[in-house]
C-alpha positions in Angstrom: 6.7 -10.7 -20.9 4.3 -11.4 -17.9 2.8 -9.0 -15.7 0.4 -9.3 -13.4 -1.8 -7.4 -10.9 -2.4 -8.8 -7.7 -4.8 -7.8 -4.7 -2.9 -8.9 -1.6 -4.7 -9.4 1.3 -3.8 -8.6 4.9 -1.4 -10.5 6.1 0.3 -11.9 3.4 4.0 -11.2 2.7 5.4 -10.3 -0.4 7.7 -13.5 -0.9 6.9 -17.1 -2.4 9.4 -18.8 0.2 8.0 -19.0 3.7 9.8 -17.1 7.1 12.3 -19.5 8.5 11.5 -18.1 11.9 8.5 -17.5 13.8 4.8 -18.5 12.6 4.0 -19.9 9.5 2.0 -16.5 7.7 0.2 -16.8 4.1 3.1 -15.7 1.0 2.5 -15.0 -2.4 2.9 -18.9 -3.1 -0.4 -19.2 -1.7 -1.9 -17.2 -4.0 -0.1 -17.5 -7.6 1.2 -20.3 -9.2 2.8 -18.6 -12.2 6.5 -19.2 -12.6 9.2 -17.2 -13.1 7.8 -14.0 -11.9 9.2 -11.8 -9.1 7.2 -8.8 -7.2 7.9 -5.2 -8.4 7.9 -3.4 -4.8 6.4 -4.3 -1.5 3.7 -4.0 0.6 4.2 -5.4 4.3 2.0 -7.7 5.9 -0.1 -5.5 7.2 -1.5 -3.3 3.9 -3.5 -4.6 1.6 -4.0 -4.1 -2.2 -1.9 -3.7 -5.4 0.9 -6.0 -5.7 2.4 -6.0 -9.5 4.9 -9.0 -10.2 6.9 -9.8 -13.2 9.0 -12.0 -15.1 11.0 -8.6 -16.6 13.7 -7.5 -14.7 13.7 -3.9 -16.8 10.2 -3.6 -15.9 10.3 -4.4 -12.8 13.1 -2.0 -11.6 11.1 0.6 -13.5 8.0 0.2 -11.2 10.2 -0.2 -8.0 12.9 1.7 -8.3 12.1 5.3 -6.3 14.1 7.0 -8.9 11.5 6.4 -11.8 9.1 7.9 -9.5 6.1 6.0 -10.5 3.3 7.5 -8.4 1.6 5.2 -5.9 -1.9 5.7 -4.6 -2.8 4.5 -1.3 -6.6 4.9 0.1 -5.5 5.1 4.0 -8.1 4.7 6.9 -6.6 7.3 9.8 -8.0 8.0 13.1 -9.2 11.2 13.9 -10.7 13.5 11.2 -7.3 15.4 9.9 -8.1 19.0 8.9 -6.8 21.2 6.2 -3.2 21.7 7.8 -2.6 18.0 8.3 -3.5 17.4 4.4 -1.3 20.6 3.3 1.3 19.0 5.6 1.8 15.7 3.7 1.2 17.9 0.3 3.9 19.9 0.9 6.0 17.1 2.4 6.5 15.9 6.3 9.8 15.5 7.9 10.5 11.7 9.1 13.9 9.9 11.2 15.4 9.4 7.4 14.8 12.8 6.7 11.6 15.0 4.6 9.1 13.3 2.1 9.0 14.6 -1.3 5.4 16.3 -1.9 2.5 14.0 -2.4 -0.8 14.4 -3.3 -3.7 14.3 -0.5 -7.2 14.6 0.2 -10.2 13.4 2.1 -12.3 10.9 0.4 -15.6 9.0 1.0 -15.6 5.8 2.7 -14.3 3.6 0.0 -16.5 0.7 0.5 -14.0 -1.7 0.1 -13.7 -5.3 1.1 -13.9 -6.5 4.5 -10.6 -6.9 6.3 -9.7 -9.9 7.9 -9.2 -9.7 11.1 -11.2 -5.8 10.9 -9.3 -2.5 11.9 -9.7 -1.7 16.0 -12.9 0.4 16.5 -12.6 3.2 19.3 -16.8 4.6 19.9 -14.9 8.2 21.2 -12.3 8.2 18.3 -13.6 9.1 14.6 -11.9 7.5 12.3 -11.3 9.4 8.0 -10.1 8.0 5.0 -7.9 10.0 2.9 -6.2 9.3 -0.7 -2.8 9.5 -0.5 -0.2 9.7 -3.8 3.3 9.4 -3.5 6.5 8.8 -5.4 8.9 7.5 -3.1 9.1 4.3 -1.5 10.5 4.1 1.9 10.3 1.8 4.4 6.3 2.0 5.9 6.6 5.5 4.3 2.7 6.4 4.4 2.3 5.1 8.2 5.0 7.1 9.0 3.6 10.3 6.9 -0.2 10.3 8.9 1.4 9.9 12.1 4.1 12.5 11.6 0.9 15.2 11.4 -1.1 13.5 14.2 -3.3 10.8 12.4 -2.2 6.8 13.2 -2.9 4.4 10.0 -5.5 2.2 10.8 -6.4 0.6 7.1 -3.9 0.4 4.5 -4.8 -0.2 0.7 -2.6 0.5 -2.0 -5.0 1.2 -4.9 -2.6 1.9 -7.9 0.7 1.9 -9.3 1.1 4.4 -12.3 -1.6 3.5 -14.9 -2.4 0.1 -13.1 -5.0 -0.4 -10.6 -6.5 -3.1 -8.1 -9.9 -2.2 -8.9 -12.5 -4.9 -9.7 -9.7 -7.4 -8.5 -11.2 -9.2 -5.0 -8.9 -9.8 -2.4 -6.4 -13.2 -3.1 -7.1 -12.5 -6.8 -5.1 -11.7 -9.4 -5.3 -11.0 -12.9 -2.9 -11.4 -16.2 -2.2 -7.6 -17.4 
């Protein structure tokens, strides 16, 4: 059984094929050459960070299949500086189009320090921006984007940071390693 942790920059998508349509974007191809495994979840182009992938179908269903309710932690960049009723909001659960969030876990956090992003977040000089950890166990459809702008605070940066016991950390952007 194979399983490994990958840090998947921005703009990458989750596939090894390439888009039929549109312009050519980075995929996982360009990153692993490791047959026979298959991703365990998502992330869209746009976020960054933790991408497990597999060779094991069981496993893999375990970690993406919402009913196992692996918890995923996401280190989100918002704008604005979201005050204790924003957090208690996504604690206790927001209400989106497909319906209410189960509770998650949140809270304002230091600046990470991460990696640079390539190309870097938009900058506004009158608009603060926060970074908050953000733990979930469901796995809609741009679910945490969704969640800070339901209580008034736009994603800007999106990193997922760890999937159950497994985390990116120490793992640079593009990299991956064997678990």
């Amino acid at each position: 059984m194979a399983l490994i942790a990958f840090n998947k920059p921005f703009g990458v998508l989750c596939q090894f094929s390439p888009e039929r349509t549109g312009p050519p974007r980075p995929t996982l191809a360009d990153f692993i050459d490791f047959p026979g495994i298959y991703p365990a979840g998502r992330l869209d182009h746009d976020s960054e960070g933790l991408l497990l992938l597999t060779d094991d179908g069981r496993l893999q269903a375990r970690i993406a299949d919402p009913r196992h309710k692996l918890p995923k932690t996401y280190l989100v960049q918002v704008e604005g500086e979201p005050d204790e009723a924003a957090l208690q909001a996504l604690c206790k659960g927001v209400t989106l189009k497909d319906g209410p969030t189960l509770p998650a876990m949140a809270e304002r956090i230091e600046d990470p320090a991460l990696w640079p992003r390539d190309p870097p977040i938009r900058v506004r000089k009158s608009i603060p921006d926060t970074w908050i950890s953000l733990t979930i166990r469901e796995g809609r459809n741009r679910q945490v984007r969704r969640m800070t702008a339901a209580v008034g605070h736009p994603t800007l940066r999106l990193v997922r940071w760890r999937i159950g016991d497994w985390s990116v950390e120490g793992i640079a952007p593009g990299e991956w390693r064997e678990l």
